[in-house]
Every structure is written in C-alpha cells, then in structure tokens.
Backbone bond lengths (Angstrom), bond angles and torsions (degrees), N, CA, C in turn:
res aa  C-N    CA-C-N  psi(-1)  N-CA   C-N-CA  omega(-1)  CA-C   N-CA-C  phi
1 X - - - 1.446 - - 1.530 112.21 -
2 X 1.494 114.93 -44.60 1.376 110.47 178.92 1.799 120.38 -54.21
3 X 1.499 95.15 -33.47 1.276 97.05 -166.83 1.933 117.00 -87.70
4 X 1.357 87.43 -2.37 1.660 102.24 172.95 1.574 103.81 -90.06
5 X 1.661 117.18 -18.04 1.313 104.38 175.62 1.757 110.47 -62.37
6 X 1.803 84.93 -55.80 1.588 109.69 -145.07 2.257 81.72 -54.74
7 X 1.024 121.61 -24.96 1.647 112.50 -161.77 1.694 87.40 -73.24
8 X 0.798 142.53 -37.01 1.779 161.86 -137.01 1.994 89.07 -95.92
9 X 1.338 113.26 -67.11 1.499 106.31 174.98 1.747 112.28 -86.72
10 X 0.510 119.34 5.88 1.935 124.29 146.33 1.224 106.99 -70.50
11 X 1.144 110.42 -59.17 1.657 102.28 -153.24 1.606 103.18 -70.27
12 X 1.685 112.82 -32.99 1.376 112.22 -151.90 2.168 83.38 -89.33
13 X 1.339 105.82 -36.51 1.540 92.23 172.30 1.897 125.36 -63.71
14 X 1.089 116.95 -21.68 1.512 131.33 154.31 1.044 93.40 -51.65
15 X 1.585 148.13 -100.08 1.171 141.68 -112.18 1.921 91.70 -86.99
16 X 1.169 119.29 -18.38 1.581 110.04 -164.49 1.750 98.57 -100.07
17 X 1.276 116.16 -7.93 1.686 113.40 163.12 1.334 101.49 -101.07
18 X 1.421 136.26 -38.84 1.782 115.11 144.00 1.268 148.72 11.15
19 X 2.224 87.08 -76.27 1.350 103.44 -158.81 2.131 92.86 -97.19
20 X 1.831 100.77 -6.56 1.362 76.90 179.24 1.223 132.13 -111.22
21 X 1.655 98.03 3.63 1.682 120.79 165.38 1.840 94.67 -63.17
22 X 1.118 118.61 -49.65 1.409 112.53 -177.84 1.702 123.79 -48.61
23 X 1.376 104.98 -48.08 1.425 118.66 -172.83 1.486 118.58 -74.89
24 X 1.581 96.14 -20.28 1.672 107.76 170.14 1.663 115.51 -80.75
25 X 1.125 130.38 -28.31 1.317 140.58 -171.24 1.582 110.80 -79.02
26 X 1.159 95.09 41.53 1.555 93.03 157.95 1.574 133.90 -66.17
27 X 0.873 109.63 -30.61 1.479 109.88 174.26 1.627 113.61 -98.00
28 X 1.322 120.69 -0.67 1.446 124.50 -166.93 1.827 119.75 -98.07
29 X 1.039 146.87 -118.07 1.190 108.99 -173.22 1.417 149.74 -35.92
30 X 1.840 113.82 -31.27 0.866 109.46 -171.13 1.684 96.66 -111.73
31 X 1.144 138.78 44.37 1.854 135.47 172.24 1.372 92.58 -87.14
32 X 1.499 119.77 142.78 0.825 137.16 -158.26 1.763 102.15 -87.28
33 X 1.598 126.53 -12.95 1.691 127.77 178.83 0.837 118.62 116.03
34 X 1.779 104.20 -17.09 1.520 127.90 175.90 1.984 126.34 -43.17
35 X 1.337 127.26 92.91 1.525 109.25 -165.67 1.520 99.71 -40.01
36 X 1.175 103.28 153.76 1.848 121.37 147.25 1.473 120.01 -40.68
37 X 1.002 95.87 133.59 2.171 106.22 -178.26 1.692 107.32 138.06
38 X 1.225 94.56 -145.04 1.310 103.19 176.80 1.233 147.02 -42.70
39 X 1.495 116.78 -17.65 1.094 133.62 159.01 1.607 126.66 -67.16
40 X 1.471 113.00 -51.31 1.339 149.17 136.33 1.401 122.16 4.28
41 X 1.358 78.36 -66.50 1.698 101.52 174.64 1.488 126.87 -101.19
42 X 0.973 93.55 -14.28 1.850 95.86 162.94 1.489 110.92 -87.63
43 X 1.333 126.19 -31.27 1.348 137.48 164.51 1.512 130.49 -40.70
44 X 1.675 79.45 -56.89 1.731 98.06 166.98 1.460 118.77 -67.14
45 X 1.809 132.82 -48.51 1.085 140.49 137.94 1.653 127.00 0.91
46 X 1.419 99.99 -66.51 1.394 118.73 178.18 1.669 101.02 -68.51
47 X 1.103 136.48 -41.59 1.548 130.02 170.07 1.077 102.06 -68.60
48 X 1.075 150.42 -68.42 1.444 132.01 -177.02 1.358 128.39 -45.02
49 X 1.439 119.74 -32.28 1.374 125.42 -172.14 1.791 103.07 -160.16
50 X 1.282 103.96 81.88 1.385 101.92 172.99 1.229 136.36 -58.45
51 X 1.247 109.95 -29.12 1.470 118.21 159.31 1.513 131.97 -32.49
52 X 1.540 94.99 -48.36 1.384 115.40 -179.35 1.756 121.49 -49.40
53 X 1.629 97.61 -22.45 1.518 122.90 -165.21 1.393 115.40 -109.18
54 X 1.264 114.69 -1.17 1.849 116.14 159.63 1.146 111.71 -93.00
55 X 1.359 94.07 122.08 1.402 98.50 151.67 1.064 146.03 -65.43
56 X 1.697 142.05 114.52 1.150 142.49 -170.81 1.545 129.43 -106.27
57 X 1.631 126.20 6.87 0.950 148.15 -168.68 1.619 90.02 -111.04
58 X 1.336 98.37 165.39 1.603 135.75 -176.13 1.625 107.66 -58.60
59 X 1.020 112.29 146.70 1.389 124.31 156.01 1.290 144.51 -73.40
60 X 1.393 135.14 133.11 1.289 96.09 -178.67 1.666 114.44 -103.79
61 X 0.698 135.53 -173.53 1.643 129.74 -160.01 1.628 114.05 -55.96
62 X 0.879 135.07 129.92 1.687 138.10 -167.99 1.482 107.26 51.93
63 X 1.180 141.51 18.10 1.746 145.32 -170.14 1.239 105.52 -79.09
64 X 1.670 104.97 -32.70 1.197 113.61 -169.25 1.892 120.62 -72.95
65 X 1.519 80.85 -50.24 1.690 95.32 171.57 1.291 105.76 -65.25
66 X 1.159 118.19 -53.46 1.786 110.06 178.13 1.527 122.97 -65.51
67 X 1.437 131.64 -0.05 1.234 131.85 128.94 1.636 140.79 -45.77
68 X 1.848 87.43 -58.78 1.771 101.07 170.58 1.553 112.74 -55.35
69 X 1.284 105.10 -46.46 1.967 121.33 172.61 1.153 107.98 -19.51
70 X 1.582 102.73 -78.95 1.694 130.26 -171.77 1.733 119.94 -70.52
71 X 1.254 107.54 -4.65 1.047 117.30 -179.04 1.421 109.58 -93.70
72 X 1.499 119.07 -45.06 1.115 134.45 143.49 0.924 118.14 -23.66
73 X 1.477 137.41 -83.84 1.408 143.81 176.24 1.192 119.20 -40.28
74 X 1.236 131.32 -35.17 1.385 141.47 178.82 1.254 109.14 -81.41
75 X 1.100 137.86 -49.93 1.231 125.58 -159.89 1.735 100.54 -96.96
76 X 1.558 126.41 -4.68 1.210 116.36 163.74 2.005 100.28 -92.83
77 X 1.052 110.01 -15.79 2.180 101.06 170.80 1.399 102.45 -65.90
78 X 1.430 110.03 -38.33 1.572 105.99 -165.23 1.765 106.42 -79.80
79 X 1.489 106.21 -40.39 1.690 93.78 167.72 0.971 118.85 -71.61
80 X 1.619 137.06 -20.13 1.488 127.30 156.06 1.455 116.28 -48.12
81 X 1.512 116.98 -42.20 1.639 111.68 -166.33 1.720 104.38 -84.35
82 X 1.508 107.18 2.07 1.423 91.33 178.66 1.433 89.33 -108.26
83 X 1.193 133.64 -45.71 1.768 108.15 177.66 1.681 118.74 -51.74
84 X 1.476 116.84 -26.49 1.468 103.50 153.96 1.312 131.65 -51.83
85 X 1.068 105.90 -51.93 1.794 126.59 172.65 1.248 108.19 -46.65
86 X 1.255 136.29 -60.75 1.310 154.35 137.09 1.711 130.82 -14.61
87 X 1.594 106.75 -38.53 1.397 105.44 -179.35 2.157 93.32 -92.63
88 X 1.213 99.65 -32.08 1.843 94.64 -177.62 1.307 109.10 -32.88
C-alpha cells in the first residue's frame, strides 16, 4: 500500500514540475534573442493593456508598409520556430 501511495505522489509531483517548468518559460523557446530591457518591458506592457500599443497617429510616408513588411517577417520566423519545435 505504501508503495502504491508513494507511485500516486510521483506521478502527480511530475506532472506539477512539468506543467510549471512550462508556465515559467516565458522568455525561452519562443523570445525572439532580443537582450532584456526595454523591449521586455514594453512587451510585457502590451500584454497587459494592448491598447496602450496601437498606434493611433499618422504615418509617415512608406512607415506604414514598412510595418506590415516586418510584421510579416516576424510572425512567419516565429511560425517557422514553432514548426521546428513541433517537428523535435
């Protein structure tokens, strides 16, 4: 009986250092390489209150397209690094 416990809090302590190595890794597979600072923190900013992070002012001439560009690019590096992540 003891030893049907101790398998019972293993298993359930596995899955809760698992699920909390996971929840801690925010910055780990998918951070973009970016050092720590300002980026960081405007990042975090923007999750809390997205609003805060549109822009609502004018453009200045091609700023606009060269936003959509880079936005582009980024968000197809980052679905590349998750179909890597994905094929492991």
């Amino acid at each position: 009986m003891p030893i049907h416990t101790l398998r019972r809090c293993g298993v359930v302590l596995f899955f809760v250092v698992l699920v909390s190595g996971c929840a801690s890794s925010d910055e780990g597979f998918f951070s973009s390489g970016e050092s720590r600072g300002s980026g960081t923190q405007a990042s975090s900013e923007c999750r809390r209150d997205p609003t805060r992070c549109i822009y609502k002012g004018r453009y200045e001439q091609g700023e606009r397209a060269y936003a959509e560009r880079e936005a582009k690019r980024l968000n197809h590096a980052q679905l590349e690094r998750l179909r890597r992540m994905a094929a492991k």
